[in-house]
C-alpha positions as CSV (number, residue, x, y, z in Angstrom):
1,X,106.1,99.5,100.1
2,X,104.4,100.5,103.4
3,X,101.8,103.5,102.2
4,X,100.5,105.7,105.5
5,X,97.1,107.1,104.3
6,X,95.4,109.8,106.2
7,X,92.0,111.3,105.5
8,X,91.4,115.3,106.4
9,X,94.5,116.8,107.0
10,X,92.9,120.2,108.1
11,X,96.5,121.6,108.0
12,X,97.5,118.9,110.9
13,X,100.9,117.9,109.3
14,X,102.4,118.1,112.8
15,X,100.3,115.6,114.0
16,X,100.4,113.5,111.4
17,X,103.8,113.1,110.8
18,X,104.6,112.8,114.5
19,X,102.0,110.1,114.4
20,X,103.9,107.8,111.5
21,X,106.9,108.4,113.8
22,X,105.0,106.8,116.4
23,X,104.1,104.0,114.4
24,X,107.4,103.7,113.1
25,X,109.1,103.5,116.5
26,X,106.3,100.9,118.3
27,X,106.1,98.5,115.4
28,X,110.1,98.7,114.2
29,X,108.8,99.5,110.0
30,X,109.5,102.6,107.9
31,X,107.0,104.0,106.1
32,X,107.8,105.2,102.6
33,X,105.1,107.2,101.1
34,X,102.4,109.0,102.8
35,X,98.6,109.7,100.6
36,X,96.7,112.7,101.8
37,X,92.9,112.8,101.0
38,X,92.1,116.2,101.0
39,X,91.3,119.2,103.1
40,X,94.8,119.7,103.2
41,X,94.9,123.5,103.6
42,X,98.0,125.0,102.0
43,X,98.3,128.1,103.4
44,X,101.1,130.2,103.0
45,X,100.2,133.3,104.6
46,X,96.9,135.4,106.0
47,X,96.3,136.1,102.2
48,X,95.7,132.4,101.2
49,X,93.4,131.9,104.1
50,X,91.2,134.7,103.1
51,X,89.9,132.5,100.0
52,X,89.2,129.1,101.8
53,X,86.0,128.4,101.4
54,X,84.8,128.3,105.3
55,X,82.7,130.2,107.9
56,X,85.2,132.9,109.2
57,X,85.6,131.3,112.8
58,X,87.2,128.4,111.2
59,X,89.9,130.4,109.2
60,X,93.0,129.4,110.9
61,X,96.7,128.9,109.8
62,X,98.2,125.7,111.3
63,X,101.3,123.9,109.8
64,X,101.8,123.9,106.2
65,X,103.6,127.4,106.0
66,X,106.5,125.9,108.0
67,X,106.8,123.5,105.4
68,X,107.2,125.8,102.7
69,X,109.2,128.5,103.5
70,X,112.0,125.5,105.0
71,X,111.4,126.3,109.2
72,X,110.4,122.4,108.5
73,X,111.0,119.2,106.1
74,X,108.5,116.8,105.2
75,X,110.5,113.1,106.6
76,X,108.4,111.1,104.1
77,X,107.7,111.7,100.3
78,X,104.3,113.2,100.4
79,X,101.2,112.8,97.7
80,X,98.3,115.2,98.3
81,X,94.9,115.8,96.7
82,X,92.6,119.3,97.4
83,X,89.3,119.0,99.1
84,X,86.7,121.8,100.1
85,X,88.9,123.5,102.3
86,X,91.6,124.4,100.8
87,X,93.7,127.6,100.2
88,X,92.0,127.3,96.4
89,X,94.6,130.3,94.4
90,X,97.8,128.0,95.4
91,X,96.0,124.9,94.2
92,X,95.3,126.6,90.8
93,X,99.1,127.7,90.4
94,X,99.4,124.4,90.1
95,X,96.8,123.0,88.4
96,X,98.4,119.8,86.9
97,X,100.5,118.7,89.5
98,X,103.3,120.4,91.4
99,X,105.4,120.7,94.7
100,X,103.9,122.5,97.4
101,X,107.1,122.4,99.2
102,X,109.7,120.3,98.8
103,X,108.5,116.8,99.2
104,X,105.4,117.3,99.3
105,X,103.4,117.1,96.0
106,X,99.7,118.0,94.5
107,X,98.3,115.4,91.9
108,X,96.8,118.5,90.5
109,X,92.9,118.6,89.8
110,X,93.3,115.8,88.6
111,X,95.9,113.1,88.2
112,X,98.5,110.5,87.5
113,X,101.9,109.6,88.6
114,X,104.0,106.5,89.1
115,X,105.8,105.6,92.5
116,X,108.6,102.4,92.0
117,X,106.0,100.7,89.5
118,X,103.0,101.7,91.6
119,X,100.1,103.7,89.4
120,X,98.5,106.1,91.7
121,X,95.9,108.1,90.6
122,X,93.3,110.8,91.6
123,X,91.1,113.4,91.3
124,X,90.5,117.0,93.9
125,X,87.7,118.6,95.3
126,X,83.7,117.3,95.9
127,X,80.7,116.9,93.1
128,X,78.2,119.5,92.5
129,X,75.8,118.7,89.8
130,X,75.4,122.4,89.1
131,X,79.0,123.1,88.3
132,X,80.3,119.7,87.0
133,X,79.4,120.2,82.8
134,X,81.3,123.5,83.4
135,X,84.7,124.9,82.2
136,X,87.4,126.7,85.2
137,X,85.8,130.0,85.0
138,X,86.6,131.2,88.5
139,X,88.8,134.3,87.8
140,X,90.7,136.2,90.3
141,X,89.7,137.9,92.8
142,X,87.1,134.9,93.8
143,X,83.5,135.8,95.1
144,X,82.1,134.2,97.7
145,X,80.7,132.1,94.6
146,X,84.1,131.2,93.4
147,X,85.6,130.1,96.1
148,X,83.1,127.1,96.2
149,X,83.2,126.5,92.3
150,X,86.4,126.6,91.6
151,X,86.8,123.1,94.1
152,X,83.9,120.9,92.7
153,X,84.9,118.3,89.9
154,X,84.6,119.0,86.4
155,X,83.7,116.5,83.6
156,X,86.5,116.9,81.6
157,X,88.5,115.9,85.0
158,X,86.0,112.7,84.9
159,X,86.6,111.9,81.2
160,X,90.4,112.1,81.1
161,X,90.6,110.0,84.4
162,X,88.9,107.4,82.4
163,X,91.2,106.7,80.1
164,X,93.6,105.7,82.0
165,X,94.6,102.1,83.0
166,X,94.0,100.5,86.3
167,X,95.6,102.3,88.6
168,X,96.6,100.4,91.7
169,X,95.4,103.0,93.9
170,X,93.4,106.4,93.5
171,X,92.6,108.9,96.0
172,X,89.3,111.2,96.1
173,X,88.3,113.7,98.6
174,X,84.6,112.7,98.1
175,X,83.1,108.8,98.8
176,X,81.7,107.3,95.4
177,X,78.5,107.3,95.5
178,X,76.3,104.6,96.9
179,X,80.0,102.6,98.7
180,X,78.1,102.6,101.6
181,X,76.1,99.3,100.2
182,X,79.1,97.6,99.7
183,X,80.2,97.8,103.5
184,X,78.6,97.7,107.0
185,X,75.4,100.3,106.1
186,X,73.8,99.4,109.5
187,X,77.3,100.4,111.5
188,X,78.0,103.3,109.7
189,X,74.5,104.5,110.7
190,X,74.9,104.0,114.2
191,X,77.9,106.0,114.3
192,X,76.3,108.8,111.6
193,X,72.8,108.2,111.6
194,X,72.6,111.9,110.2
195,X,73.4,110.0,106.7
196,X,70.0,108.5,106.4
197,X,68.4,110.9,104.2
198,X,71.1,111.2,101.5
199,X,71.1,107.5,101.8
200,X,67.9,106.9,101.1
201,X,67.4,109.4,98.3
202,X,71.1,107.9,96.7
203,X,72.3,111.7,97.5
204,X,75.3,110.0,99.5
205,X,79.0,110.6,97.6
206,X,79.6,111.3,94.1
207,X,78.0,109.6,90.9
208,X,80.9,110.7,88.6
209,X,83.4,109.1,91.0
210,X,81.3,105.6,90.9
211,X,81.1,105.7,87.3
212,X,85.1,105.6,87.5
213,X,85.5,103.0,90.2
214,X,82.9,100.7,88.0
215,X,85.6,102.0,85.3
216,X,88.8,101.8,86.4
217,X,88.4,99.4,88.9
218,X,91.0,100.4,90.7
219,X,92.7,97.9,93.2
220,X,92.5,100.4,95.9
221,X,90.6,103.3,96.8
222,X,91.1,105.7,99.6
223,X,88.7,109.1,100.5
224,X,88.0,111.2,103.2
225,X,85.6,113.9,103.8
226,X,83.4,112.5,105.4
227,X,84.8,112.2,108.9
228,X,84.6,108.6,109.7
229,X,86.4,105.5,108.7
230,X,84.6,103.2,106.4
231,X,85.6,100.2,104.7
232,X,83.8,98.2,101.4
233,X,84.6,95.5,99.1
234,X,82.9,96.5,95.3
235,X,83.7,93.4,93.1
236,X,83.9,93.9,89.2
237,X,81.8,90.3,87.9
238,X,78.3,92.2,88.0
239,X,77.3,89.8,90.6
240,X,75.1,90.5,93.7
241,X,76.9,92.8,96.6
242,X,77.7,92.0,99.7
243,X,75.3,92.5,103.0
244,X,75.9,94.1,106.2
245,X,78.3,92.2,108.1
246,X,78.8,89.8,105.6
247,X,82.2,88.4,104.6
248,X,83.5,87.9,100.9
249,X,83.8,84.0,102.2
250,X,80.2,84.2,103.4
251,X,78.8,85.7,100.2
252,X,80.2,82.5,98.3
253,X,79.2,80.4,100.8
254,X,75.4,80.4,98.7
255,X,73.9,77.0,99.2
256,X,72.9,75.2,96.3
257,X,69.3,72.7,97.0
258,X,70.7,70.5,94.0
259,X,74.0,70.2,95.2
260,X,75.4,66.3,96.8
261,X,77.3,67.4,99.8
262,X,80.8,65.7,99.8
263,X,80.4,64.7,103.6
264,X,77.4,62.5,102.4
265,X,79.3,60.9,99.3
266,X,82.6,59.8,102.1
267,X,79.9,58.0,103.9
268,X,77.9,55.9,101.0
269,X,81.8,55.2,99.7
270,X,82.2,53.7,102.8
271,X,79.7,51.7,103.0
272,X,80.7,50.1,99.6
273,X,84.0,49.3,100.7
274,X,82.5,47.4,103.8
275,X,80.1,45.5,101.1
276,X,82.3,45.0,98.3
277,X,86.1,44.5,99.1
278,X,87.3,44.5,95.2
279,X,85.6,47.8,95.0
280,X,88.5,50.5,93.9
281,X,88.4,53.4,96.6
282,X,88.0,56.7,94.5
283,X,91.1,58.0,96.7
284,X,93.1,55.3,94.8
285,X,92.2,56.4,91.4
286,X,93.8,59.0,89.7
287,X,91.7,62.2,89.8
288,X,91.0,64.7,87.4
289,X,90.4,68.3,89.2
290,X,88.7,71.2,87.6
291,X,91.1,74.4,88.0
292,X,88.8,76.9,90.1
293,X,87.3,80.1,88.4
294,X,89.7,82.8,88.5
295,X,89.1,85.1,91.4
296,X,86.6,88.2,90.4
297,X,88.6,91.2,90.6
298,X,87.8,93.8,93.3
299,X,88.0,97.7,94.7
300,X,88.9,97.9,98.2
301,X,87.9,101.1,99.4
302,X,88.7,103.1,102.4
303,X,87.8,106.3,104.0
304,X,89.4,107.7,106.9
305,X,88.5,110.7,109.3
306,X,90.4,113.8,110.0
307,X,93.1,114.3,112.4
308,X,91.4,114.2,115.5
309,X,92.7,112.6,118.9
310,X,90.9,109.5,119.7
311,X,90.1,109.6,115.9
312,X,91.1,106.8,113.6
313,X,92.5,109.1,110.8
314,X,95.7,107.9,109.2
315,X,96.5,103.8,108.7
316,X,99.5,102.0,107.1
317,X,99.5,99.7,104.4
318,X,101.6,97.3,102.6
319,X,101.8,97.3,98.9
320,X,103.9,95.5,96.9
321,X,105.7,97.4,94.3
322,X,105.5,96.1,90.4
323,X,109.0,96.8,88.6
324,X,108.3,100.1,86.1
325,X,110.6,100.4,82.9
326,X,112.5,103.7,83.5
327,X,116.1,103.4,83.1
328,X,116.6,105.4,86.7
329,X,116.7,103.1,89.6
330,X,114.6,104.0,92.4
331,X,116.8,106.2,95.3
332,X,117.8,104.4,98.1
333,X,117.3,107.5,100.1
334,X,113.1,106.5,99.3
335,X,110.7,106.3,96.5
336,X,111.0,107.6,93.1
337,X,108.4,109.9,91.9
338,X,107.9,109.6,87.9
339,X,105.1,111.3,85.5
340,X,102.7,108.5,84.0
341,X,103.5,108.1,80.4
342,X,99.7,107.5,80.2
343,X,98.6,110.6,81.8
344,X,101.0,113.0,79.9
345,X,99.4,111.2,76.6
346,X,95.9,112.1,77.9
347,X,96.5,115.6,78.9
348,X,97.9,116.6,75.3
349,X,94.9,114.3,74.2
350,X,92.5,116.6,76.2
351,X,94.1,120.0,76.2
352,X,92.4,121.8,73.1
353,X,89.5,120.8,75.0
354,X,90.5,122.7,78.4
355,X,88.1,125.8,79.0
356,X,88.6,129.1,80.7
357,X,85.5,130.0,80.7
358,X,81.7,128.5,81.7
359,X,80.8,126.9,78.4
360,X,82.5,123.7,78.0
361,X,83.3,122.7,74.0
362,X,81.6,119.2,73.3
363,X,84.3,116.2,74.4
364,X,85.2,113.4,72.0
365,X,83.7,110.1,71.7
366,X,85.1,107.4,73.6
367,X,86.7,105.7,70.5
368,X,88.3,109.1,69.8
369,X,89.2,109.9,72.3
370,X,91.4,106.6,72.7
371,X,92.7,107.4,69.6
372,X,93.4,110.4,70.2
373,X,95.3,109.3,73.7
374,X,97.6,106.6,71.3
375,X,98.8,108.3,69.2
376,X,99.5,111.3,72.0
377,X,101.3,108.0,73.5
378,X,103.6,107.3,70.8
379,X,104.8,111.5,70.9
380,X,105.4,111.5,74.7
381,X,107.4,108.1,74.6
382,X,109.3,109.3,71.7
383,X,109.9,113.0,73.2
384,X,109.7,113.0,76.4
385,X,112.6,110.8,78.0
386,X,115.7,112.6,76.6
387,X,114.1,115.2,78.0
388,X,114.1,113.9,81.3
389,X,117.7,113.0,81.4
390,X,116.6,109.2,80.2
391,X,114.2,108.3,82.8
392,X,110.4,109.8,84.0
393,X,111.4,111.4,87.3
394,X,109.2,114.4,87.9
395,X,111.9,116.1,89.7
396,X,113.9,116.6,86.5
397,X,110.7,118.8,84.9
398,X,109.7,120.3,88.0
399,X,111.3,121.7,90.9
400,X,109.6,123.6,93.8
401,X,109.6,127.1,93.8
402,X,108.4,129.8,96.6
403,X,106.0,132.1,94.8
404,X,103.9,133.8,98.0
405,X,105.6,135.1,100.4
406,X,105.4,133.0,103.8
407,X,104.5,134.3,107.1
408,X,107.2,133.7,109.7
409,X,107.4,129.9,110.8
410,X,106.1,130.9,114.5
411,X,103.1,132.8,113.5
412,X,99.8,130.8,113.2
413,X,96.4,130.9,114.7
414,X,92.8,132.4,113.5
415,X,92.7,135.3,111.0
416,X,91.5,138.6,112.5
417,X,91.6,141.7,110.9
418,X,90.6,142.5,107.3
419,X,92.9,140.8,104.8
420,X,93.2,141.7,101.4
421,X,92.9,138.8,98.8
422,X,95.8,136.8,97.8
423,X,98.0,138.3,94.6
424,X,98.2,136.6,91.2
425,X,101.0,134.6,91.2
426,X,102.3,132.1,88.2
427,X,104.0,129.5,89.0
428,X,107.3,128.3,87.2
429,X,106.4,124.8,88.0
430,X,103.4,124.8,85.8
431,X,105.6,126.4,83.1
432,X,108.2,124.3,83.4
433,X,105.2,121.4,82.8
434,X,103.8,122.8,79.7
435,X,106.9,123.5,78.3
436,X,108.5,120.5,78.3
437,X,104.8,118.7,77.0
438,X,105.1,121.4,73.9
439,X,101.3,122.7,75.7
């Protein structure tokens, strides 16, 4: 499956999805599933931009609202995650996952799903050490304060991510913290040498989010954020990492003092061939090879930078797809977008533990909390599938639904004026989602 990932969407989604055209038309492929890192900006109308979190010059409606009032149709199935811009009251209505607009869907605050056999997982929003042992507090209508908490990661967003299994890919917003070292430090310097100091002090990304690569170890990892494109290799075998512009091959290219070089041993058997002819060439005797070590496995992580010209912001990649029991075959119109058994199991498993408020309730133990997730697992696999007409398909829980009026598809531009906060709004989506889960 060919996966277009772009970093900081910035409400760009003109640009970007004239760009996959692009790259569609010059390289004759189709791209099937495009993964948005953050910053995505979801604004429906002057209301929703009054609660992004940014200096008021940089308020500005761009594209999304096209998208969801129907002016405009997302051409490729669409997987987003929220950042720290980002039009933070929609986001909440749907909190565990949800369409935006029709094809187009949030992984929620944090999240699973499973696209044609592919687990992709992920988590919104940046770390703040002050906020992250909280509960959702943020009430409506946001403070200044608010509209910053209510996007930094929460433990119990942490915790129930761990417990899942390895997801082929998983998106963040946010870089784990300390990638750099497992990448070229000394170029991403040169190109943002205002890093250093976070660097140095291991301020640099997220520790929570490197607790779940180490955890997870997921195959892939894609971020954004950050504004730059960065590329690392973190293997899983606890050995040494890798050093500025060195190569995987290079790193196991150590020399050993002890070790008889092979080139030397073809010479000295040579040499007793010439001296003895009824000497048996070791080429002519069967030969008993040792099966090399199994390959260490490995993260490969990418961060991309925000839709910029001259920017390198969005790249394709090829992934193939693992076969997924679900008794719906994938659409030949594109790829299918199912709920992860696993993650439905885990957010039963955690919700008793969900908190409205600052104080957080004491989580589980690890071996609990497993527990706790199996025997969820058992419930949802007995439950949930005749419920979804036989199959996973999220599209048979949740539909998309226009809760906020949308401004009219040719209005855009900067805010001015005084605009009143954003209404309340529930969202049938989210209904539809605890519902069916019996939450």
């Amino acid at each position: 499956m060919k996966i277009a990932v772009q970093g900081c969407c910035h409400g760009d989604l003109d640009a970007i999805y004239d760009h996959i055209a692009k790259l569609e038309n010059q390289n004759g492929y189709k791209v099937d599933l495009l993964l948005i890192c953050g910053d995505f900006q979801a604004m429906r109308n002057w209301s929703d931009l009054k609660v992004m979190a940014v200096p008021e010059k940089y308020k500005e409606i761009k594209d999304f609202h096209k998208y969801y009032s129907g002016a405009r149709q997302a051409p490729i199935l669409t997987i987003v995650i929220g950042g720290n811009h980002e039009a933070s009251n929609y986001l909440w209505e749907l909190y565990y996952g949800g369409w935006l607009a029709p094809n187009i869907y949030f992984l929620g605050h944090a999240g699973s799903v499973i696209v044609n056999g592919l687990r992709i997982s992920g988590v919104s929003g940046i770390y703040k050490d002050h906020d992250f042992r909280l509960g959702h507090h943020e009430k409506f209508p946001y403070d200044n304060s608010a509209q910053r908490s209510i996007y930094h990661i929460r433990e119990y967003c942490v915790r129930k991510l761990s417990l899942l299994p390895q997801p082929d890919i998983f998106i963040s917003h946010d870089w784990p913290q300390s990638i750099e070292h497992y990448g070229d430090l000394q170029r991403l310097l040169r190109h943002k040498k205002h890093f250093k100091a976070d660097i140095d002090n291991g301020r640099l990304g997220s520790p929570p989010l490197m607790g779940l690569l180490k955890t997870l170890k997921p195959k892939r990892w894609f971020a954004a954020h950050l504004h730059t494109r960065f590329e690392a290799t973190v293997p899983h075998d606890d050995t040494r990492r890798l050093g500025d512009n060195e190569t995987e091959a290079e790193a196991s290219a150590v020399i050993n003092p002890d070790e008889i070089m092979i080139e030397n041993e073809d010479v000295m058997d040579k040499d007793i061939l010439k001296n003895n002819p009824d000497e048996i060439a070791l080429s002519d005797e069967e030969q008993h090879v040792q099966p090399l070590p199994p390959v260490a496995p490995v993260t490969k992580f990418l961060a991309l930078d925000k839709c910029l010209p001259r920017r390198r912001f969005l790249e394709v990649v090829d992934i193939p797809t693992p076969s997924f029991n679900q008794t719906k075959l994938p659409s030949p119109a594109g790829p299918t977008l199912s709920f992860d058994p696993v993650w439905l199991a885990i957010t039963r498993a955690f919700h008793p533990y969900f908190s409205l408020s600052r104080m957080q309730a004491a989580f589980p133990s690890e071996t609990h909390a497993r527990a706790l997730v199996e025997c969820e697992l058992k419930w949802v696999n007995d439950n949930v599938p005749h419920k979804l007409d036989g199959g996973w398909a999220i599209l048979d829980c949740q539909k998309f639904v226009v809760t906020a009026p949308p401004i009219a598809s040719l209005e855009s531009g900067k805010m001015k004026g005084a605009i009143a906060q954003p209404s309340y709004y529930t969202n049938s989506q989210t209904e539809a989602f605890l519902q069916y889960y019996e939450l």
